[in-house]
PDB file of N, CA, C and O in Angstrom:
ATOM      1  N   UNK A   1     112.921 133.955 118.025  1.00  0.00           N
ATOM      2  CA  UNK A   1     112.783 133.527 119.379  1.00  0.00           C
ATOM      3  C   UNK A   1     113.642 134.393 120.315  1.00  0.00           C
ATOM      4  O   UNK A   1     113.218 134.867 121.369  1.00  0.00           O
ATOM      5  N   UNK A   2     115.217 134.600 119.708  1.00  0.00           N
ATOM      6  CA  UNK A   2     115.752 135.663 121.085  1.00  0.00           C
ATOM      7  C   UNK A   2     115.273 136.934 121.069  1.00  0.00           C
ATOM      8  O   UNK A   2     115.890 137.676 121.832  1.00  0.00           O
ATOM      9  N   UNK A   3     114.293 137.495 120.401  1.00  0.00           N
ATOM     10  CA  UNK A   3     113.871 138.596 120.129  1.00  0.00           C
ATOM     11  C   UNK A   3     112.413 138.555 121.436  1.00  0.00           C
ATOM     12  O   UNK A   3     112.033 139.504 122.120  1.00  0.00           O
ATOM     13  N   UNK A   4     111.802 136.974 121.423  1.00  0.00           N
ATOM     14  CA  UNK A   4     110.901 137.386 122.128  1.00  0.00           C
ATOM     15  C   UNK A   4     111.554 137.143 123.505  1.00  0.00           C
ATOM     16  O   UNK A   4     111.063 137.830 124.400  1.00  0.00           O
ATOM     17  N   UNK A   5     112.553 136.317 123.868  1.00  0.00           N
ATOM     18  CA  UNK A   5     113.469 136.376 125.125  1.00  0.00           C
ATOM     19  C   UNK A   5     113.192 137.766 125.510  1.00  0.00           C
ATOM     20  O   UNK A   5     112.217 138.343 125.991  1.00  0.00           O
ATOM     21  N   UNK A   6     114.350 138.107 125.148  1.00  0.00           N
ATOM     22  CA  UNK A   6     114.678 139.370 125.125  1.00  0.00           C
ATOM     23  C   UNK A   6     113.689 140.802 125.932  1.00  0.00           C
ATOM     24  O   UNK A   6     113.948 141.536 126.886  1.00  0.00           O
ATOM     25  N   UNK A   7     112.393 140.694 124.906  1.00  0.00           N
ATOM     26  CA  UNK A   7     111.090 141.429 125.231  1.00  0.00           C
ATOM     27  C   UNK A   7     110.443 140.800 126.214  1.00  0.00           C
ATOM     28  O   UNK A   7     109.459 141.487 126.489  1.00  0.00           O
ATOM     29  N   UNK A   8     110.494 139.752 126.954  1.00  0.00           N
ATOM     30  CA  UNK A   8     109.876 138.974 127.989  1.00  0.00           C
ATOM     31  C   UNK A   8     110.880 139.652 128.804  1.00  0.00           C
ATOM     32  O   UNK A   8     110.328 140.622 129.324  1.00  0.00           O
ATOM     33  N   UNK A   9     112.149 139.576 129.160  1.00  0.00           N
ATOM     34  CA  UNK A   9     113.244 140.059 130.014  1.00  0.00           C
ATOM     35  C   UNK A   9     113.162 141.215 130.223  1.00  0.00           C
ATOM     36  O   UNK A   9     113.118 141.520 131.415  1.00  0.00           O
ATOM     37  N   UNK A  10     113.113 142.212 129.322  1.00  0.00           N
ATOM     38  CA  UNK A  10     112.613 143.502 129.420  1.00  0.00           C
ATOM     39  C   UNK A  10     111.649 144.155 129.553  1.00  0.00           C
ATOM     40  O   UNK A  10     111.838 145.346 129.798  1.00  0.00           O
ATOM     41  N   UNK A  11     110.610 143.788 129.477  1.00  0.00           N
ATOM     42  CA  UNK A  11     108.863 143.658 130.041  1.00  0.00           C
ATOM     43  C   UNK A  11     108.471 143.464 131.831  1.00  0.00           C
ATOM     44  O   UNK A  11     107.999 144.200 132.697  1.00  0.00           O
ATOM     45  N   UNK A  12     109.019 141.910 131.762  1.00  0.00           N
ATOM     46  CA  UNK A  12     108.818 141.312 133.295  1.00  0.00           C
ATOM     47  C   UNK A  12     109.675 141.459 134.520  1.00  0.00           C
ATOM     48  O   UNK A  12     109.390 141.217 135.693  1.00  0.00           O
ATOM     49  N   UNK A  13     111.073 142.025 133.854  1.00  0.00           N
ATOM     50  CA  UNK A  13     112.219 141.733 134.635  1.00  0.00           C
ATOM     51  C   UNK A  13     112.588 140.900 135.080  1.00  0.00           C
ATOM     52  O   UNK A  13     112.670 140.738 136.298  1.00  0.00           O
ATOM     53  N   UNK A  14     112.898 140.176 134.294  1.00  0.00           N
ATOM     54  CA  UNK A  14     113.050 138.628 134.596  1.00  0.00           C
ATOM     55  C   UNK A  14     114.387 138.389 134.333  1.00  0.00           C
ATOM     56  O   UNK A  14     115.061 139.123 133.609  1.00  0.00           O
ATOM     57  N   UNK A  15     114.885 137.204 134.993  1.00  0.00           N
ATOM     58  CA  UNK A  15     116.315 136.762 135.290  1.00  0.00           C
ATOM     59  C   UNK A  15     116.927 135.919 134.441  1.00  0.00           C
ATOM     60  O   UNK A  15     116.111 135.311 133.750  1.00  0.00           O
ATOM     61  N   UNK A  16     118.417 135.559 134.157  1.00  0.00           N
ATOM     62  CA  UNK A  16     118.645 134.775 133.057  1.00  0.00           C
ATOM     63  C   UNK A  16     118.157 133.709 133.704  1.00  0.00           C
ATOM     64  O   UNK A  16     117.718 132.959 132.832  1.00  0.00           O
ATOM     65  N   UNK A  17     117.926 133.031 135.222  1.00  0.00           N
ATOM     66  CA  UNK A  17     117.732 131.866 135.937  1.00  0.00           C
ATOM     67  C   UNK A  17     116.041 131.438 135.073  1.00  0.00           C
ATOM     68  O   UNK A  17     115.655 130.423 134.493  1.00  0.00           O
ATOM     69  N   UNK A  18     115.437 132.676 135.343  1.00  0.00           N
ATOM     70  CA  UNK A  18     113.702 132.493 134.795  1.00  0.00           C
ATOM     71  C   UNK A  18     114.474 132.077 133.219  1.00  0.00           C
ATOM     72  O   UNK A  18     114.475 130.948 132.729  1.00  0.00           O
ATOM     73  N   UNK A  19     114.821 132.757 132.887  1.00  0.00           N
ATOM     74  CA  UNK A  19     114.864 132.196 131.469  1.00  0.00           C
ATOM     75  C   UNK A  19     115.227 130.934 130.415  1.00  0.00           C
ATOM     76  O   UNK A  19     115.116 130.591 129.238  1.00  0.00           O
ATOM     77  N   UNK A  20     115.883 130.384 132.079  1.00  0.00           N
ATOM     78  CA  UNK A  20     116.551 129.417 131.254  1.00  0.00           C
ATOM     79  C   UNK A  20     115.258 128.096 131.749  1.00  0.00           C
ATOM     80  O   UNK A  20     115.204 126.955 131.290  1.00  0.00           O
ATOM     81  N   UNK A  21     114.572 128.552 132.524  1.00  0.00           N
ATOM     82  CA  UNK A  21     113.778 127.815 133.225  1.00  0.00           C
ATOM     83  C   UNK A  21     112.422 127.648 132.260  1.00  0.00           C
ATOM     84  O   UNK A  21     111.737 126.625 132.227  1.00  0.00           O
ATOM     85  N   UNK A  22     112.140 129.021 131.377  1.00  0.00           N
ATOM     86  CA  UNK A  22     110.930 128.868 130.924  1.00  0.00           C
ATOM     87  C   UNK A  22     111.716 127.982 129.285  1.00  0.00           C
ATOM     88  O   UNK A  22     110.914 127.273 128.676  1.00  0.00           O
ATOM     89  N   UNK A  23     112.935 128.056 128.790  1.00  0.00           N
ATOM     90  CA  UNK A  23     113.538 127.462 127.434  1.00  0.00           C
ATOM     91  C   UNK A  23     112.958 126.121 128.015  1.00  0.00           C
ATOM     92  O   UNK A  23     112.100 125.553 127.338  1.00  0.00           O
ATOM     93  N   UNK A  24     113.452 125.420 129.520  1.00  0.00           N
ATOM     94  CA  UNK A  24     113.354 124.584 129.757  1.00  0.00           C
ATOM     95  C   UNK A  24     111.564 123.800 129.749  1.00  0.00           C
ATOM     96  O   UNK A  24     111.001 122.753 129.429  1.00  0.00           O
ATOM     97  N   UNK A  25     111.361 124.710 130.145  1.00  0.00           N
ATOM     98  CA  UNK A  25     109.897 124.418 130.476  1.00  0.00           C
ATOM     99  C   UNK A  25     108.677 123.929 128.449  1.00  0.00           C
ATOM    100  O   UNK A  25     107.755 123.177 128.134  1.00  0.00           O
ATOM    101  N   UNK A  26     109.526 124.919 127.787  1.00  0.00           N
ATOM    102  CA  UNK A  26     108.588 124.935 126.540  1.00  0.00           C
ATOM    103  C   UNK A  26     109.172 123.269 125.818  1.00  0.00           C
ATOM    104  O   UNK A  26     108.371 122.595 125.170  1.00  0.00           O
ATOM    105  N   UNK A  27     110.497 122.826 126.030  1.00  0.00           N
ATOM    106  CA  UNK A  27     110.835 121.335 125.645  1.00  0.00           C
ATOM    107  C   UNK A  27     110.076 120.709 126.362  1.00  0.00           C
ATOM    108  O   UNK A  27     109.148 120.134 125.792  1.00  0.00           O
ATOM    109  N   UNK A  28     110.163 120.620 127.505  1.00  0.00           N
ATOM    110  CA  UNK A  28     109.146 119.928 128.591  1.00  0.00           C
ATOM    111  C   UNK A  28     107.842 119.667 127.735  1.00  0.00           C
ATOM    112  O   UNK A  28     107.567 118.623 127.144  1.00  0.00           O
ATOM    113  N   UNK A  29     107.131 120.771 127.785  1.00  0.00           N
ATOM    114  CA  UNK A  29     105.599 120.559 127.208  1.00  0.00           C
ATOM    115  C   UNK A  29     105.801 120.561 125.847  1.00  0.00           C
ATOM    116  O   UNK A  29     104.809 121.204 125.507  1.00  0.00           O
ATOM    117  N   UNK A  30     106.415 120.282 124.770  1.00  0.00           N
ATOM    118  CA  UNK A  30     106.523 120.206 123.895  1.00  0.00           C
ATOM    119  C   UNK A  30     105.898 119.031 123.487  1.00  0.00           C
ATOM    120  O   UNK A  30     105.659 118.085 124.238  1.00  0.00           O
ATOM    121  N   UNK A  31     105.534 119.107 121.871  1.00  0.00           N
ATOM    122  CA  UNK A  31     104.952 117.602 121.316  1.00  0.00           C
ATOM    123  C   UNK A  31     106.035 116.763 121.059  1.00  0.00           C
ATOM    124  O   UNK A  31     105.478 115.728 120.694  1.00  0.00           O
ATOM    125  N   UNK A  32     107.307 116.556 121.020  1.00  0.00           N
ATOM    126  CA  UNK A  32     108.322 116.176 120.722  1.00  0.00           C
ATOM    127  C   UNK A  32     108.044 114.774 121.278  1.00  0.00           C
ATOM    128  O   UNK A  32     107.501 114.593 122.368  1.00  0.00           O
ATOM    129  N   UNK A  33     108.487 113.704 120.385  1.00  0.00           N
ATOM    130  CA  UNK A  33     107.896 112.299 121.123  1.00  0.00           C
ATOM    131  C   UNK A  33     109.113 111.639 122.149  1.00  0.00           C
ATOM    132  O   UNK A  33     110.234 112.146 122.142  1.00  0.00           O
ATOM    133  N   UNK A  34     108.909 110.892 122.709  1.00  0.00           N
ATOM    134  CA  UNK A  34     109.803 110.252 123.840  1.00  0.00           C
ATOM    135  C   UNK A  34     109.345 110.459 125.273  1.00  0.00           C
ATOM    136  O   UNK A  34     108.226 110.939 125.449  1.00  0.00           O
ATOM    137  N   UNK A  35     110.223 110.091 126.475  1.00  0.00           N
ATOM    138  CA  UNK A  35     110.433 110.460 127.659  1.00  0.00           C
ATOM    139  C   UNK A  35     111.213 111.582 127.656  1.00  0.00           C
ATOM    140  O   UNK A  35     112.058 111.603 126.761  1.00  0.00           O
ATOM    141  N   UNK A  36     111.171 112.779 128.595  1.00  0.00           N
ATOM    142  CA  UNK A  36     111.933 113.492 129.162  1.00  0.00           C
ATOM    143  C   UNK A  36     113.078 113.044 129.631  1.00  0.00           C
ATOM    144  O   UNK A  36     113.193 112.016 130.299  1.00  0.00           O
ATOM    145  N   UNK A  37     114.028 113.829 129.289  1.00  0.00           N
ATOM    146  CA  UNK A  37     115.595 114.287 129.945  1.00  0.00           C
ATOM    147  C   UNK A  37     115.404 114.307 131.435  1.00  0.00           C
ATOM    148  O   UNK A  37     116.089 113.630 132.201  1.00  0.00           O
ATOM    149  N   UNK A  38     114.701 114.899 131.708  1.00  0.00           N
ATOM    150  CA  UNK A  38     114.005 114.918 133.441  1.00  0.00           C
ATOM    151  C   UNK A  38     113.840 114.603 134.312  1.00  0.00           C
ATOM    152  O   UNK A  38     112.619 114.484 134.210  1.00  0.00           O
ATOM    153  N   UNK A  39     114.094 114.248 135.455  1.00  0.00           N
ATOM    154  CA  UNK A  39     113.298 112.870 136.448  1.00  0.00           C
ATOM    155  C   UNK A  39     112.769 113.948 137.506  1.00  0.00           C
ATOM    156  O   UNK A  39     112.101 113.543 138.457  1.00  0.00           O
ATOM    157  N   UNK A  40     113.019 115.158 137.381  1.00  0.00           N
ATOM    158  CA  UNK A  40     111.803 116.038 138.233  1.00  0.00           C
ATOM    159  C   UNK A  40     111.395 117.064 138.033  1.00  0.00           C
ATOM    160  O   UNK A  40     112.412 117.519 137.509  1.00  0.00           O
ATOM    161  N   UNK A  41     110.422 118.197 138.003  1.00  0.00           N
ATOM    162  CA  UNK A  41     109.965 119.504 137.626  1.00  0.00           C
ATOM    163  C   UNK A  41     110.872 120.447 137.919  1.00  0.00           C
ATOM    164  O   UNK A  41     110.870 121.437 137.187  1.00  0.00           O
ATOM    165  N   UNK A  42     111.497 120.410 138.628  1.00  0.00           N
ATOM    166  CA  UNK A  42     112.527 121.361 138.888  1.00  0.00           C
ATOM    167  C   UNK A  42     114.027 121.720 138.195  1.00  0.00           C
ATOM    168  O   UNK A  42     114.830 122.650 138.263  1.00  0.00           O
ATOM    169  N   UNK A  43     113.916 120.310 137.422  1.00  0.00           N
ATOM    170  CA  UNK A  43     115.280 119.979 136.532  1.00  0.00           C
ATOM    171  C   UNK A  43     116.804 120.362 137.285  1.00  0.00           C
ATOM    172  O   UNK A  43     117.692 121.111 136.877  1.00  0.00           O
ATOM    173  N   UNK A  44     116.735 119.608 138.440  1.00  0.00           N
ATOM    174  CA  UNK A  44     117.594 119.336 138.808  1.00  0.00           C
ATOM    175  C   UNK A  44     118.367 118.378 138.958  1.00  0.00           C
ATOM    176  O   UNK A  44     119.485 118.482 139.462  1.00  0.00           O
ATOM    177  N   UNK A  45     117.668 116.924 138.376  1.00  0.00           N
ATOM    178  CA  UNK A  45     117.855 115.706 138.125  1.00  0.00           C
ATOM    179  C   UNK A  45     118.005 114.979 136.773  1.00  0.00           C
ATOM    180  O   UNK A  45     116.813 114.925 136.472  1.00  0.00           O
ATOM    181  N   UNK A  46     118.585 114.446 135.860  1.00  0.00           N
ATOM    182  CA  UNK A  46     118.220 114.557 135.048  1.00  0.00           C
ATOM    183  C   UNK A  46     117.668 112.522 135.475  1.00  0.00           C
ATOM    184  O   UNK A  46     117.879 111.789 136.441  1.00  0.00           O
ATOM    185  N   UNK A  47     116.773 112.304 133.862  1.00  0.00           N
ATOM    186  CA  UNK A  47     116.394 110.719 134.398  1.00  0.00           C
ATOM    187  C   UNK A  47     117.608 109.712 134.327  1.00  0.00           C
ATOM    188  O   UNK A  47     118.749 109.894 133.901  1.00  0.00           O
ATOM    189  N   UNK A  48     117.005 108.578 134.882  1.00  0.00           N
ATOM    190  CA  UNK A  48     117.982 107.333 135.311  1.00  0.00           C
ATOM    191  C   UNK A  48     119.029 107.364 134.506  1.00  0.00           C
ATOM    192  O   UNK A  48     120.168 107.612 134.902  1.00  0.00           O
ATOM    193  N   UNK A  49     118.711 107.105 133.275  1.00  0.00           N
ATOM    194  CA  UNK A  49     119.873 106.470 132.619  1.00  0.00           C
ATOM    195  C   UNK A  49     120.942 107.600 132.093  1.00  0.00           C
ATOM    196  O   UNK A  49     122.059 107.348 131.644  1.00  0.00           O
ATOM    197  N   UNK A  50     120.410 108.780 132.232  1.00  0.00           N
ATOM    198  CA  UNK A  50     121.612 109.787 132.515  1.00  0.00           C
ATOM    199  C   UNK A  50     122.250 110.504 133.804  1.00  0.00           C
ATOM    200  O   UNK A  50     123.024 111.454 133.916  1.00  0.00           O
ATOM    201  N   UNK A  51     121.665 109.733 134.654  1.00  0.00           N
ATOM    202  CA  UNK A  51     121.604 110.357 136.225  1.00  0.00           C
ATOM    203  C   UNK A  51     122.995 110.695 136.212  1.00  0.00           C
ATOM    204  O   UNK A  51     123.158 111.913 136.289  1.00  0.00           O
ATOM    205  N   UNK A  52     124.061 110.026 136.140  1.00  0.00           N
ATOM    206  CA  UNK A  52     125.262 109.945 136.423  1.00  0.00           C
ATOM    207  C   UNK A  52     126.220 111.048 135.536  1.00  0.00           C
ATOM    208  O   UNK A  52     127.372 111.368 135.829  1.00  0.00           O
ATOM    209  N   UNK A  53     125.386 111.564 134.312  1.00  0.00           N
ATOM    210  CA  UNK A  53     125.698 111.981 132.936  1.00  0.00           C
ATOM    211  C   UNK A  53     126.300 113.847 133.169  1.00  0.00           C
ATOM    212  O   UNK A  53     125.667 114.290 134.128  1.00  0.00           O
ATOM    213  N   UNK A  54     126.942 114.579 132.786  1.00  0.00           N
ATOM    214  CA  UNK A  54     126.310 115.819 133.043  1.00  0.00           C
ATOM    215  C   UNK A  54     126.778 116.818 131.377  1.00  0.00           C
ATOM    216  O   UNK A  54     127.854 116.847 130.780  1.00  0.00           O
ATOM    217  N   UNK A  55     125.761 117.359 131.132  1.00  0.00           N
ATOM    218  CA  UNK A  55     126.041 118.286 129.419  1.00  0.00           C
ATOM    219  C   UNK A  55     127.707 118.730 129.169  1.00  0.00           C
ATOM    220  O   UNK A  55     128.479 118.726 128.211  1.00  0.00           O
ATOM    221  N   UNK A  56     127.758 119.048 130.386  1.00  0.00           N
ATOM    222  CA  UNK A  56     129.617 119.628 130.608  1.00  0.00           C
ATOM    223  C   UNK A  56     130.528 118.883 130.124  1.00  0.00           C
ATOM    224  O   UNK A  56     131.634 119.385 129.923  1.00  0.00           O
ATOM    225  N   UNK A  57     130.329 117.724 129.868  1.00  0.00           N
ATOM    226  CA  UNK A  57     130.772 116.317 129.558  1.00  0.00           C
ATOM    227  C   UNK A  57     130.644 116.171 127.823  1.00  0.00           C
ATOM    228  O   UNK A  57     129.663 116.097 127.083  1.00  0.00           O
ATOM    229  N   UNK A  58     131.850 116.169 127.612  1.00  0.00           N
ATOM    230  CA  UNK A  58     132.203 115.470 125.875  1.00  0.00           C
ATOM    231  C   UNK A  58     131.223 114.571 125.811  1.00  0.00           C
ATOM    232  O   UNK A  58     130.194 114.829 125.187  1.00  0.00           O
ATOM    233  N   UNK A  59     131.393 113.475 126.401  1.00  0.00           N
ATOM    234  CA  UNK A  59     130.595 112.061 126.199  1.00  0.00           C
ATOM    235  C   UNK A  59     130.071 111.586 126.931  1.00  0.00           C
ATOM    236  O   UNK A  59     130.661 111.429 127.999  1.00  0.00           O
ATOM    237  N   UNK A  60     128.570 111.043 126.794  1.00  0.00           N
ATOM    238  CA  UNK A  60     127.964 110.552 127.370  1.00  0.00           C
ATOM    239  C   UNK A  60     127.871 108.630 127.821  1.00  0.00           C
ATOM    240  O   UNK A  60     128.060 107.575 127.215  1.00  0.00           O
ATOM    241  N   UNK A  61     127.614 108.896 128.714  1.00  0.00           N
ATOM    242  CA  UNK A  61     127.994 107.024 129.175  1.00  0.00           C
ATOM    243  C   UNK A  61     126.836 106.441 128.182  1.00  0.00           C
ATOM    244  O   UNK A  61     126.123 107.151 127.472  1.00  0.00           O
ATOM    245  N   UNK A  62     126.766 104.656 128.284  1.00  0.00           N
ATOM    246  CA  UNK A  62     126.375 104.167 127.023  1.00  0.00           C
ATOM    247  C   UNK A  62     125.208 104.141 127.371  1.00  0.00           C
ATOM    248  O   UNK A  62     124.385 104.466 126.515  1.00  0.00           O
ATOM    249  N   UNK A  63     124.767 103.792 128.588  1.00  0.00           N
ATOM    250  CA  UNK A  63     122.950 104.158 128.638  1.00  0.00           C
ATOM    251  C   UNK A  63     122.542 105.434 128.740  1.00  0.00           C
ATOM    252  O   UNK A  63     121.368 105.631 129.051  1.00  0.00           O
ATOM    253  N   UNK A  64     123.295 106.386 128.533  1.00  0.00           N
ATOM    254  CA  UNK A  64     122.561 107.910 128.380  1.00  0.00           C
ATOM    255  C   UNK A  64     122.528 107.947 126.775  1.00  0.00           C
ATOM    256  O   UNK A  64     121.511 108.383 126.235  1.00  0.00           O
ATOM    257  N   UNK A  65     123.708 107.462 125.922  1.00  0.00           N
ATOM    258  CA  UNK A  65     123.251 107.575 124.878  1.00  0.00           C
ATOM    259  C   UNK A  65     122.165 106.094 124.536  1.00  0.00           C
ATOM    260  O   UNK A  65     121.182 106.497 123.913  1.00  0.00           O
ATOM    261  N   UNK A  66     122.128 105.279 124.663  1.00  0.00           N
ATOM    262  CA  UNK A  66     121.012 104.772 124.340  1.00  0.00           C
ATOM    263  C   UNK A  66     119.850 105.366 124.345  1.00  0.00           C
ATOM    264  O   UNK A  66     119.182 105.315 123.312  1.00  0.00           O
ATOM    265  N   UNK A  67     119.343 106.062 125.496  1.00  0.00           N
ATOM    266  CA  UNK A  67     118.104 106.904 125.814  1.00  0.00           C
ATOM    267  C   UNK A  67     118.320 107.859 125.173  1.00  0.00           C
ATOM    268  O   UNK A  67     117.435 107.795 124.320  1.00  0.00           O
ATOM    269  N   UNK A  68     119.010 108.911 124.931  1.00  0.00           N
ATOM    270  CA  UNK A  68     119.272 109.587 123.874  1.00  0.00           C
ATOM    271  C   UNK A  68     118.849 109.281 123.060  1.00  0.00           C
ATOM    272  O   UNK A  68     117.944 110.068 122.784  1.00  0.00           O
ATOM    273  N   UNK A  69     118.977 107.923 121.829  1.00  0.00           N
ATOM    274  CA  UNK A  69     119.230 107.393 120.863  1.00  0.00           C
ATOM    275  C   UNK A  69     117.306 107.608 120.434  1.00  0.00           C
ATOM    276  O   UNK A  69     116.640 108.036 119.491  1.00  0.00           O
ATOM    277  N   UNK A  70     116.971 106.772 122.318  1.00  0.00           N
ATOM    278  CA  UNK A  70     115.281 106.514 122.025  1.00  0.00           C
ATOM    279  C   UNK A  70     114.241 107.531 122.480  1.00  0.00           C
ATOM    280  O   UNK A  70     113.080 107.214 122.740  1.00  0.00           O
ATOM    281  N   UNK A  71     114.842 109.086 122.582  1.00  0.00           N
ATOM    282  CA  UNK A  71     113.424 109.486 123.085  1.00  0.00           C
ATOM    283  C   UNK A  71     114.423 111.204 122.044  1.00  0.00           C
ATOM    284  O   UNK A  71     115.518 111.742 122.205  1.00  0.00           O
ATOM    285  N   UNK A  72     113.451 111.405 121.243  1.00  0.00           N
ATOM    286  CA  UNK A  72     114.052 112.521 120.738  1.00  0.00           C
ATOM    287  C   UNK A  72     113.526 114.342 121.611  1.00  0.00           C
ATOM    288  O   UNK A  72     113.925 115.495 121.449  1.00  0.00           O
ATOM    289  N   UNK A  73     112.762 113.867 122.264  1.00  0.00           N
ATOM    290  CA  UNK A  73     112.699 115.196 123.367  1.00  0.00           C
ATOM    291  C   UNK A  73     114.087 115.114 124.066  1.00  0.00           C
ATOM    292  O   UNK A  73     115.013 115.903 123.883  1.00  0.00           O
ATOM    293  N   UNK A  74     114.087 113.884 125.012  1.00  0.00           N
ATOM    294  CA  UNK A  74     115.376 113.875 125.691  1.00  0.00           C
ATOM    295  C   UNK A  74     116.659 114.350 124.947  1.00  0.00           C
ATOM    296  O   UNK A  74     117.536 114.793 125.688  1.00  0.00           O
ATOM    297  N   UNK A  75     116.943 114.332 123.500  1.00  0.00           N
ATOM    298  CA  UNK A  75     117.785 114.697 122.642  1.00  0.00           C
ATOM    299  C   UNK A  75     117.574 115.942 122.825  1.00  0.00           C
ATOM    300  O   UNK A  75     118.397 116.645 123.413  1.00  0.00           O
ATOM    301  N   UNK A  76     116.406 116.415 122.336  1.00  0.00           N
ATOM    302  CA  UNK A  76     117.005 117.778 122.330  1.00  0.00           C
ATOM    303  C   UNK A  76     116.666 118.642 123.790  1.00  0.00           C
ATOM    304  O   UNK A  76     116.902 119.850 123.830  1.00  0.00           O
ATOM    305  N   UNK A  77     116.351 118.244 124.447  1.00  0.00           N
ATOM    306  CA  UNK A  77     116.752 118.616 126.176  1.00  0.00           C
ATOM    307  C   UNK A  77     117.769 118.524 126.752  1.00  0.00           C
ATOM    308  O   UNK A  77     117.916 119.065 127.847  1.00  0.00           O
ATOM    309  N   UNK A  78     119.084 117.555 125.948  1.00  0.00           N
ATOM    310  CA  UNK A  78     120.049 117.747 126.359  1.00  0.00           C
ATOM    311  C   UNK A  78     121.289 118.841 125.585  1.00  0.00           C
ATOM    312  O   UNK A  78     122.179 119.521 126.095  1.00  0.00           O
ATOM    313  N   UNK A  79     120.966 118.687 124.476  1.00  0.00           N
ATOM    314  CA  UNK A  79     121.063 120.050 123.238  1.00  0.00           C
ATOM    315  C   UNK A  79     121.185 121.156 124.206  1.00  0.00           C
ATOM    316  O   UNK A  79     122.243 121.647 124.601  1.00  0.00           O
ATOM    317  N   UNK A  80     119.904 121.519 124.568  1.00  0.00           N
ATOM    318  CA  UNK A  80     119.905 123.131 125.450  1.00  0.00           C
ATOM    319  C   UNK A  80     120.917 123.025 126.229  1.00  0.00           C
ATOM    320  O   UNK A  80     121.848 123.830 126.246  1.00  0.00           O
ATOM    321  N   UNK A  81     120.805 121.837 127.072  1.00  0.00           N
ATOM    322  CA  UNK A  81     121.447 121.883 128.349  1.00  0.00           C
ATOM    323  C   UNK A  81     123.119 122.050 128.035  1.00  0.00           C
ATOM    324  O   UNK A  81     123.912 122.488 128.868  1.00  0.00           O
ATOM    325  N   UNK A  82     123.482 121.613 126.669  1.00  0.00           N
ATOM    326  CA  UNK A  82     124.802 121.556 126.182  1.00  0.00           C
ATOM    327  C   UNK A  82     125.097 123.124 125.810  1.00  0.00           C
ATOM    328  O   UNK A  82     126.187 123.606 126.117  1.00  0.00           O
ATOM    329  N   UNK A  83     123.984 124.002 125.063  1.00  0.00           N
ATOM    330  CA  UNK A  83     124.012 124.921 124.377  1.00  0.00           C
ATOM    331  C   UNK A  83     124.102 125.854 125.796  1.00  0.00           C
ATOM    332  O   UNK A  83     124.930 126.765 125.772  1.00  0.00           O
ATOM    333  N   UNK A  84     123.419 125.704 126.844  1.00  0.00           N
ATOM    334  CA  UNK A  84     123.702 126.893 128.345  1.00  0.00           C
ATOM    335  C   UNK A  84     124.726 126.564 128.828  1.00  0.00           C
ATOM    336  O   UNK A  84     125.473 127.498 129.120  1.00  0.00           O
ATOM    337  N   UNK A  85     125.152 125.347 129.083  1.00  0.00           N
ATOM    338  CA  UNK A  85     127.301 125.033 129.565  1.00  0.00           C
ATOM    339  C   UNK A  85     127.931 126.398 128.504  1.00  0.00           C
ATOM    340  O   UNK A  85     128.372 127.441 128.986  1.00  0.00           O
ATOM    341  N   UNK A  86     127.850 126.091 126.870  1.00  0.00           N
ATOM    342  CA  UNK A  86     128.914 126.072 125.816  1.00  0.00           C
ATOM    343  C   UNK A  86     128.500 128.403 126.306  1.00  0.00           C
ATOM    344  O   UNK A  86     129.361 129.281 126.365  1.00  0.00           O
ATOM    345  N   UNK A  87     127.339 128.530 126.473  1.00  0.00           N
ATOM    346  CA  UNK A  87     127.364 129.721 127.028  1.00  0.00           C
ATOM    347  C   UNK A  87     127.687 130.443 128.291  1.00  0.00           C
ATOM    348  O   UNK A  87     128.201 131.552 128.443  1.00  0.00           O
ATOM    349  N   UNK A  88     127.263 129.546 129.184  1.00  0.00           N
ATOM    350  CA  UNK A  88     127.919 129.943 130.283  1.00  0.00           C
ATOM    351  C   UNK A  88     129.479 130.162 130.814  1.00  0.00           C
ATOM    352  O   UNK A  88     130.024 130.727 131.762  1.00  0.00           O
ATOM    353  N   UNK A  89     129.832 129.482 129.797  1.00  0.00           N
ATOM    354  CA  UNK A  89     131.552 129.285 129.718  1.00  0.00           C
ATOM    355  C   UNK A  89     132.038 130.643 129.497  1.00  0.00           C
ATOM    356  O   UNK A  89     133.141 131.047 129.863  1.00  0.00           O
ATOM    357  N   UNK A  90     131.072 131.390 128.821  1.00  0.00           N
ATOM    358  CA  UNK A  90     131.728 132.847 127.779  1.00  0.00           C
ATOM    359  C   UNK A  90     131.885 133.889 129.304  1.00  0.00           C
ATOM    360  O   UNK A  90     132.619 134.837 129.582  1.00  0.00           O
ATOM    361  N   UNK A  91     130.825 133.170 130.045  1.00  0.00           N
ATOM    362  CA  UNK A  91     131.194 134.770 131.165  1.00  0.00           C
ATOM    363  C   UNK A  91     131.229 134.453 132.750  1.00  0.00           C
ATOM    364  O   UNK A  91     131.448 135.357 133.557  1.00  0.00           O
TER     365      UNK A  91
END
């Protein structure tokens, strides 16, 4: 997969912003069962019961992990979102 990053970035000229947008976008449409992490297309929101929540954050309050608990897209939508903080930190 960072191989085809990579060749998409270097092909299109595309930005780490596009990139993190299209990682975002392929969980989105993914078959992964649950509700979305999401509460809008733009992913600038995340939904209700993590509204308050943010990846930057050790721990999540008890209704973000509940929803967590029940929608395994939202799990791993917040994964990424943990995995672009734990990178963004490096630079």
């Amino acid at each position: 997969m960072t191989h085809e990053y990579l060749r998409a970035a270097e092909t299109y000229n595309l930005s780490y912003i596009d990139l993190k947008h299209m990682a975002r976008q392929s969980l989105e449409h993914s078959f992964l069962p649950g509700a979305s992490l999401w509460a809008d297309f733009g992913y600038e929101r995340t939904a209700g019961a993590c509204a308050n929540d943010h990846a930057a954050n050790s721990t999540e309050s008890a209704s973000c992990q509940q929803f967590l608990n029940q929608s395994e897209k939202a799990r791993v939508q917040w994964k990424l979102e943990q995995n672009f903080v734990a990178f963004e930190k490096k630079f």
